[in-house]
C-alpha positions as CSV (number, residue, x, y, z in Angstrom):
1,X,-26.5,-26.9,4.7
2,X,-25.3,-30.0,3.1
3,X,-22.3,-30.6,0.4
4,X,-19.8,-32.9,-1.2
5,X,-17.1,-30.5,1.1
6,X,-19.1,-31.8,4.5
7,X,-17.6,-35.1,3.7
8,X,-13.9,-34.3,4.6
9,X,-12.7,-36.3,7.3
10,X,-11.8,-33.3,10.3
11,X,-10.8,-35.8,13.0
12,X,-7.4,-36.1,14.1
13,X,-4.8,-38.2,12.5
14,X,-2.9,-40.1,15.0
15,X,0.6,-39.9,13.3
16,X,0.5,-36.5,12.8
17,X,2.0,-34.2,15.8
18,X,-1.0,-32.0,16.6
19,X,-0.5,-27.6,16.0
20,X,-3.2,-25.0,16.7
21,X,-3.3,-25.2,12.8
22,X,-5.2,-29.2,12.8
23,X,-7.2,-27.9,15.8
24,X,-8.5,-25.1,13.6
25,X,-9.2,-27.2,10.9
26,X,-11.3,-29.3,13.4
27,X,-13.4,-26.2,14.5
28,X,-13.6,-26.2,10.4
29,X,-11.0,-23.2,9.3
30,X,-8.1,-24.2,7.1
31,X,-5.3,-22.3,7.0
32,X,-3.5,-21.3,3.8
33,X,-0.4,-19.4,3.6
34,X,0.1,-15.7,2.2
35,X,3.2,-16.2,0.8
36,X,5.5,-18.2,-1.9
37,X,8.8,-18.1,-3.1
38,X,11.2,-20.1,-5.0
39,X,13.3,-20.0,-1.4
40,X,10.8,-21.7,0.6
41,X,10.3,-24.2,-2.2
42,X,13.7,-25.6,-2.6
43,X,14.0,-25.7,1.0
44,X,11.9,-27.8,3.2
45,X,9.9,-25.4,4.5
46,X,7.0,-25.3,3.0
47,X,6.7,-29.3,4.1
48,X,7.3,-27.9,6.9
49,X,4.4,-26.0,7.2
50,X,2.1,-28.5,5.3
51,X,3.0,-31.1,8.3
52,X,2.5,-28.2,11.0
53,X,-0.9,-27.8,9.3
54,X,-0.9,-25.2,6.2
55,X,-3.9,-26.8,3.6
56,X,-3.1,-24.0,0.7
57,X,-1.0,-21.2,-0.5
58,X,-2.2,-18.2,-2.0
59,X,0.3,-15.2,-4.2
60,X,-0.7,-11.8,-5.5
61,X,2.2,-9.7,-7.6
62,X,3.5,-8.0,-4.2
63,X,4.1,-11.2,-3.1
64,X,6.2,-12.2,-5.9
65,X,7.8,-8.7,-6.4
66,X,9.0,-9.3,-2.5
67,X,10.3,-13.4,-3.8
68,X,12.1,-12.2,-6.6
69,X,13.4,-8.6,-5.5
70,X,14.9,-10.3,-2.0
71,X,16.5,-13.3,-3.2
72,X,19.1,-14.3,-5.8
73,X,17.8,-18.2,-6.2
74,X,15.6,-16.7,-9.7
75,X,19.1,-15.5,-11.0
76,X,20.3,-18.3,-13.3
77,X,16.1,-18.7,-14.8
78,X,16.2,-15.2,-15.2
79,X,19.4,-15.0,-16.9
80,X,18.9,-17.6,-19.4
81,X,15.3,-15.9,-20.2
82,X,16.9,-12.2,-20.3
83,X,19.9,-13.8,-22.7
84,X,16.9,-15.4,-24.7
85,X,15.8,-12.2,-25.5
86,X,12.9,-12.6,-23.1
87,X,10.5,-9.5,-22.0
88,X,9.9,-8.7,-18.6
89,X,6.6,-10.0,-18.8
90,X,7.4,-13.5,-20.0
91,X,10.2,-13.9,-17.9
92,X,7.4,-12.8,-14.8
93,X,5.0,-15.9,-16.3
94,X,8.1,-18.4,-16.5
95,X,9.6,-17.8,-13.3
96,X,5.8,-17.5,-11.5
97,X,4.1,-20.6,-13.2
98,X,7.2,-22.2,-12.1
99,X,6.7,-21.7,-8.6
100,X,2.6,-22.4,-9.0
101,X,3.6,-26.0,-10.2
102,X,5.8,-26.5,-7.5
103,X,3.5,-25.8,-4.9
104,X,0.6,-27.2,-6.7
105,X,2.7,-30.8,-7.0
106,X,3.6,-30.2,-3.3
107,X,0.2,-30.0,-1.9
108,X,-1.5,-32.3,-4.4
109,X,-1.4,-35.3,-2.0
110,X,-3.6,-33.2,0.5
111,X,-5.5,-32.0,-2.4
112,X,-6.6,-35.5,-3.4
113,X,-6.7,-36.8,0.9
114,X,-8.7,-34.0,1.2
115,X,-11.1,-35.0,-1.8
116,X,-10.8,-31.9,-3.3
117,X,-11.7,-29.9,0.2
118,X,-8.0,-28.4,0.2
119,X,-4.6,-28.4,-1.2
120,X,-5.2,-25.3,-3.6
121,X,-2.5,-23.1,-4.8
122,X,-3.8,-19.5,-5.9
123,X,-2.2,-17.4,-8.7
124,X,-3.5,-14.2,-10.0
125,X,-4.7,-13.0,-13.7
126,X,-3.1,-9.9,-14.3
127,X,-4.1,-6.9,-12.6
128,X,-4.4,-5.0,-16.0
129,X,-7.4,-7.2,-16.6
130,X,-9.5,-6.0,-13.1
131,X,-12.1,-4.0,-15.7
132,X,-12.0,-6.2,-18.8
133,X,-14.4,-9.3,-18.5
134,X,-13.2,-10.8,-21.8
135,X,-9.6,-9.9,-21.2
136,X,-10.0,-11.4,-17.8
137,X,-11.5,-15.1,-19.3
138,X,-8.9,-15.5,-22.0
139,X,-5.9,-15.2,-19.5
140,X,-7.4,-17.4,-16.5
141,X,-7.9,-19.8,-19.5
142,X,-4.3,-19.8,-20.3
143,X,-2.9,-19.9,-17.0
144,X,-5.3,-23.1,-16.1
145,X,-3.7,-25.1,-19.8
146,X,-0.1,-23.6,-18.9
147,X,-0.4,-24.9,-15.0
148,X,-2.4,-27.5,-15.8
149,X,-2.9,-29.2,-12.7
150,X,-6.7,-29.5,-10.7
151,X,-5.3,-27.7,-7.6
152,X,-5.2,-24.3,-8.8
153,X,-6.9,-21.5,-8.0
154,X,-7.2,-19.1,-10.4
155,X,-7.8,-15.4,-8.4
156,X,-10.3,-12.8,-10.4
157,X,-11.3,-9.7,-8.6
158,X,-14.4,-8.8,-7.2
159,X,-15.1,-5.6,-9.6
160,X,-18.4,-5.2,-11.8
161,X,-16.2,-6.7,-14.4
162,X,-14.9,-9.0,-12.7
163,X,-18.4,-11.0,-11.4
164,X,-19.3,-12.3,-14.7
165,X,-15.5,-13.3,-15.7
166,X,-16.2,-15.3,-12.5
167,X,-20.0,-17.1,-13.9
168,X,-17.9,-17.7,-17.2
169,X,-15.0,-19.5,-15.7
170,X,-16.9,-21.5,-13.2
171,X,-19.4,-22.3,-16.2
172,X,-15.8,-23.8,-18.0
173,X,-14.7,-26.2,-14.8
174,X,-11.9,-23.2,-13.0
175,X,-11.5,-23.2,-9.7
176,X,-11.7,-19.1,-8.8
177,X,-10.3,-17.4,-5.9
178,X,-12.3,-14.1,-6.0
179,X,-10.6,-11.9,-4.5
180,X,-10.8,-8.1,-3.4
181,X,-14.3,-8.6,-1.7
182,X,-14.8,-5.6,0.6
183,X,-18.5,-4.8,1.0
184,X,-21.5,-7.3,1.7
185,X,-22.6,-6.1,-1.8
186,X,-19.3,-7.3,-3.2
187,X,-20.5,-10.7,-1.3
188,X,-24.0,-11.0,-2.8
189,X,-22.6,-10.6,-6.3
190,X,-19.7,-13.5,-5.9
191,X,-21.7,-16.1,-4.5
192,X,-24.4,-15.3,-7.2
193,X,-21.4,-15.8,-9.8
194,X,-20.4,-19.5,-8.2
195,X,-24.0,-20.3,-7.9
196,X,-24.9,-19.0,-11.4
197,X,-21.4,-20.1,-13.3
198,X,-22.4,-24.0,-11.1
199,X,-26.2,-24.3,-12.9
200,X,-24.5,-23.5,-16.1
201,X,-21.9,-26.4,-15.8
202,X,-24.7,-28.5,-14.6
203,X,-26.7,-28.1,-17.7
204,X,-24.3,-28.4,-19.9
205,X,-23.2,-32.3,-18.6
206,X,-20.2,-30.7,-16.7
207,X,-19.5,-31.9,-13.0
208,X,-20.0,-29.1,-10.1
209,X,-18.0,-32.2,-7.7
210,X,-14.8,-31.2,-9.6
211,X,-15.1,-27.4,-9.4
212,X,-14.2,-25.3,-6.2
213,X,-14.1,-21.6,-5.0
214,X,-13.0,-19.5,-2.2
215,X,-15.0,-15.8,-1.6
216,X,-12.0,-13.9,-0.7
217,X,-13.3,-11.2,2.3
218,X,-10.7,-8.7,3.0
219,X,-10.5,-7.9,7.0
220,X,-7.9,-6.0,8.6
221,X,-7.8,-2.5,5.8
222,X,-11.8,-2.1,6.7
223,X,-10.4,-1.2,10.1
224,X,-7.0,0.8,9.0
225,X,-9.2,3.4,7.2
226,X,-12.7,3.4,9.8
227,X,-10.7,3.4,12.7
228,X,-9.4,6.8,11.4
229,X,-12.8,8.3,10.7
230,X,-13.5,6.9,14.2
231,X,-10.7,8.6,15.7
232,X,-11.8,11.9,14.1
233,X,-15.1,11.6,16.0
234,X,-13.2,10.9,19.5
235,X,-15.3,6.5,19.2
236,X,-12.9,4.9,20.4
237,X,-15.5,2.1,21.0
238,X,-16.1,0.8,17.8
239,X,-12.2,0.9,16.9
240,X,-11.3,-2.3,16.0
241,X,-14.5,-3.9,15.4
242,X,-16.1,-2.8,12.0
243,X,-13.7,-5.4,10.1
244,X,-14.9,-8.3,12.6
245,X,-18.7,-7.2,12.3
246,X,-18.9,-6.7,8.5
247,X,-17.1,-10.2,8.1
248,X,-19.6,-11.8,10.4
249,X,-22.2,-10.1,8.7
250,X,-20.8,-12.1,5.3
251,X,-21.0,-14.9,7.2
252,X,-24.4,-14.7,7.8
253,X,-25.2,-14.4,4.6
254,X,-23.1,-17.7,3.7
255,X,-25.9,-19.6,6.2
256,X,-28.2,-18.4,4.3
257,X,-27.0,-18.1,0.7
258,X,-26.1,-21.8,1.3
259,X,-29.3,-23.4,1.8
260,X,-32.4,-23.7,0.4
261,X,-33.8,-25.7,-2.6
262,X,-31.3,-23.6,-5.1
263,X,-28.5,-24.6,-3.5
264,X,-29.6,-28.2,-2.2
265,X,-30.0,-29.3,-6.1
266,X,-26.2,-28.6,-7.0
267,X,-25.3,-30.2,-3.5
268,X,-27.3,-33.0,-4.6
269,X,-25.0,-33.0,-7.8
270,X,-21.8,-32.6,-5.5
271,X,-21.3,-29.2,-5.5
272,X,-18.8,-28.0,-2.8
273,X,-19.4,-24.9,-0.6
274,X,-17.9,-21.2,-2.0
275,X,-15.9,-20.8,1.6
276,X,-15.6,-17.5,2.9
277,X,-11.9,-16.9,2.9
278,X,-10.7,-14.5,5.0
279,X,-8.3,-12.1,3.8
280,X,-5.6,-9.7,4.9
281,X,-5.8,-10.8,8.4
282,X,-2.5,-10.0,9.6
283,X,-2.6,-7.1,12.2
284,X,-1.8,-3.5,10.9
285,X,-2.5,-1.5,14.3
286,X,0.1,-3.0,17.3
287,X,-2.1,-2.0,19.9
288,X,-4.5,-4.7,18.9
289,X,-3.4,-8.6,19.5
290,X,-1.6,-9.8,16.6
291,X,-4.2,-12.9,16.2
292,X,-7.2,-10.3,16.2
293,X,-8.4,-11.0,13.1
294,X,-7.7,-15.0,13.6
295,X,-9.3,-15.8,17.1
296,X,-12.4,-13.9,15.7
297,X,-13.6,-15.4,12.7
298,X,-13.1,-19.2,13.6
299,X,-15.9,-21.5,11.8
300,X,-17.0,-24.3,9.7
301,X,-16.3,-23.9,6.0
302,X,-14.5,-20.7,6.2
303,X,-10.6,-20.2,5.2
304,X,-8.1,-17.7,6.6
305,X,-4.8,-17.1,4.3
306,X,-2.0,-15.8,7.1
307,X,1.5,-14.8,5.9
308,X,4.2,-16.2,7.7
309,X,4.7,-14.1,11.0
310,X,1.0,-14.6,11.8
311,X,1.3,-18.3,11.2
312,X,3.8,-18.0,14.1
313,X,1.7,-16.3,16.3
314,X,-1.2,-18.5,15.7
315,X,0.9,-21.7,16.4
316,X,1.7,-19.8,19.8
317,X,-1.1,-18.1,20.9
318,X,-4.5,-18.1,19.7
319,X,-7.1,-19.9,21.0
320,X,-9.3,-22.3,18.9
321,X,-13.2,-22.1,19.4
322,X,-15.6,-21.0,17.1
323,X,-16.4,-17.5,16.8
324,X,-17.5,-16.4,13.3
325,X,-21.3,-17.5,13.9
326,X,-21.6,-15.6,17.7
327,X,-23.3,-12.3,18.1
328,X,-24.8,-11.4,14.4
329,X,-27.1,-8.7,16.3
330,X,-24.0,-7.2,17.5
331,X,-22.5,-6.6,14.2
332,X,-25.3,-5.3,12.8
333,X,-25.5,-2.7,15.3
334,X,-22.0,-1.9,15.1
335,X,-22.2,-1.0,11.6
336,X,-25.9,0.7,12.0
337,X,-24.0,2.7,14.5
338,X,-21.4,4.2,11.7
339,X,-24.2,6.6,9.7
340,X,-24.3,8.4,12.4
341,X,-20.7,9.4,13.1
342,X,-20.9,10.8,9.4
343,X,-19.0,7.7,8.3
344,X,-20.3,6.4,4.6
345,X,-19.5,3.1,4.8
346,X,-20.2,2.2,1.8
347,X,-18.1,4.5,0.5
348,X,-15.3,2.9,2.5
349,X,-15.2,-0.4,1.1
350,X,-15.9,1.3,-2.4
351,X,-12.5,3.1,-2.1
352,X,-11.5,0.0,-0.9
353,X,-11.5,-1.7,-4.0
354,X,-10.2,0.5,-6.4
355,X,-7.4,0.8,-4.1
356,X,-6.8,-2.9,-3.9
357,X,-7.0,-3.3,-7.7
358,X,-4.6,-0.1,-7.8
359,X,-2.3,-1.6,-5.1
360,X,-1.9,-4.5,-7.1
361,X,-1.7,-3.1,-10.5
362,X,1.2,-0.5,-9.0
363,X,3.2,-4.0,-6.8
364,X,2.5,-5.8,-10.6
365,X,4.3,-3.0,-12.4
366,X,7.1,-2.8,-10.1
367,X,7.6,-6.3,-10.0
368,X,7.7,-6.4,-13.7
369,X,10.6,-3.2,-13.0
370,X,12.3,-5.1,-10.9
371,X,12.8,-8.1,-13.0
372,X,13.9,-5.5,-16.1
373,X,16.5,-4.2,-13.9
374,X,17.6,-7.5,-12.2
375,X,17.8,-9.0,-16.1
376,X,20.1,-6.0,-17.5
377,X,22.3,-6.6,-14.5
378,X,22.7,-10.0,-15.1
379,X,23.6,-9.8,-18.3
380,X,27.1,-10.4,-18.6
381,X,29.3,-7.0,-20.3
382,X,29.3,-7.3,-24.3
């Protein structure tokens, strides 16, 4: 496996005071943080974090419901847009493509140190647009002019629809986050996107150096719904451990999707890696350690987004080695092993999906509520 991305420098930087966070990225992983808000913006703390060792940010709409329902500092934006006359929606893509910017400009200096490795900020079409290809290429289209800086990410789900929204927009020079990735399946068809969407910018004169991608792998809700169906069948072995296996089981197919005369031509042309990005990787069940779903998918190329109380705990506790790579056999027989405890397992990470994209599209509707209400109470009595 060889790309432009293998070039980044991982060693340590001597004026820097070393976290968990650098030795991670050493072992290969960066870290991005789940979370934004205009709070943690206007404050130091996201500097904070980027000199304790956070390389990204990512949002989805609960993310920004949460920002903009629990804190007052959007008030005077919002006001002046809701006076304006503006509708709930607008005001959503002012006061969000604001904060994108903002983080964008804040982590553009790693961005460019890191040659394009890291330094991305993620922000999401609209969840409307989950099962409309076309409707789906327009809007990451406008969000990349309106943002307009090479750090984003724009995120596109993982749904049948979604795949060739994916080819298109890598074809066109976006970065993509593709997101809502449950099922090796799910994996097969987003790496075949980047590759596909690469080859087409390639041909026609574009440059696969300045184009990158994340796979976003979703972890921890794999286990929140198996481990049920597990606990129905009295297993308490394999509790806790289907998320693990099927994400080394992507893995895998990274090594291998990632290599090979295909892939070696765009490498030769600069292409960068799709990195597994691991997602949803804070711990749901307490009995299990809270850095789970950290300490077991450590590798090269490979990304893990953690909101802000995991952060803590990995700064704390979890212990840097690589793990992602170990024990492929294993996993596979973990998840052999389901078939026959009457679990469909492709049927889980089928529900999976739908539920994601219907978990969003629900958080994207209240959040669009929420700034409807917040904009009539603003408004000053006529």
């Amino acid at each position: 496996m060889n790309s432009r991305s293998s070039l980044i420098d991982h060693s340590p930087k001597p004026d820097l005071i070393m976290t968990k966070l650098h030795d991670l990225y050493n072992e290969g992983q960066s870290i991005w943080l789940d979370f934004i808000s205009r709070d943690i913006l206007e404050s130091s703390e996201l500097d904070e974090l980027i000199s304790q060792g956070i390389r990204g940010v990512t949002s989805n709409p609960s993310i920004f419901d949460n920002a903009i329902s629990g804190s007052d500092t959007y008030d005077p934006e919002l006001t002046q847009l809701a006076a304006e006359g503006t509708d709930a929606f607008a005001i959503y893509d002012a006061l969000s493509q604001a904060d994108i910017v903002a983080a964008a400009d804040r982590l553009l200096p790693l961005y460019k140190a890191s040659n394009g490795g890291d330094g991305y900020v993620s922000l999401e079409v609209s969840p409307d647009l989950a099962y409309d290809t076309a409707g789906t290429v327009l809007e990451a289209h406008r969000l990349w002019q309106a943002i307009d800086r090479p750090n984003l990410m724009v995120k596109v789900p993982a749904t049948a629809e979604g795949i060739p929204a994916i080819t298109q927009l890598i074809a066109s020079g976006i970065n993509v986050n593709a997101t809502l990735m449950f099922s090796l399946d799910d994996y097969d068809a987003v790496t075949g996107a980047y590759i596909d969407g690469l080859e087409q910018l390639v041909e026609t004169g574009g440059d696969p150096s300045r184009v990158a991608s994340v796979a976003s792998f979703f972890v921890s809700r794999i286990d929140g719904v198996v481990d049920k169906q597990l606990d129905e069948q009295g297993n308490v072995r394999l509790q806790g451990k289907i998320a693990i296996a099927n994400a080394k089981l992507a893995y895998q197919r990274f090594e291998e999707i990632f290599s090979g005369p295909r892939w070696d031509a765009l490498a030769a042309n600069g292409a960068q890696y799709q990195r597994p990005l691991w997602a949803s990787t804070s711990t749901k069940d307490p009995s299990y350690l809270d850095v789970l779903y950290v300490d077991s998918l450590i590798g090269k190329h490979t990304v893990n987004t953690l909101p802000l109380p995991t952060i803590g705990a990995v700064l704390d506790h979890t212990i840097v080695a690589s793990t992602v790579d170990q024990d492929y056999g294993q996993a596979q027989a973990e998840i052999d092993a389901l078939p026959a405890l009457g679990i469909d397992f492709k049927q889980v990470t089928d529900d999976l999906q739908t539920a994601g994209v219907k978990s969003f599209a629900d958080a994207f509707h209240s959040l669009l509520g929420t700034i409807s209400e917040r904009a009539a109470t603003l408004q000053p009595a006529s």
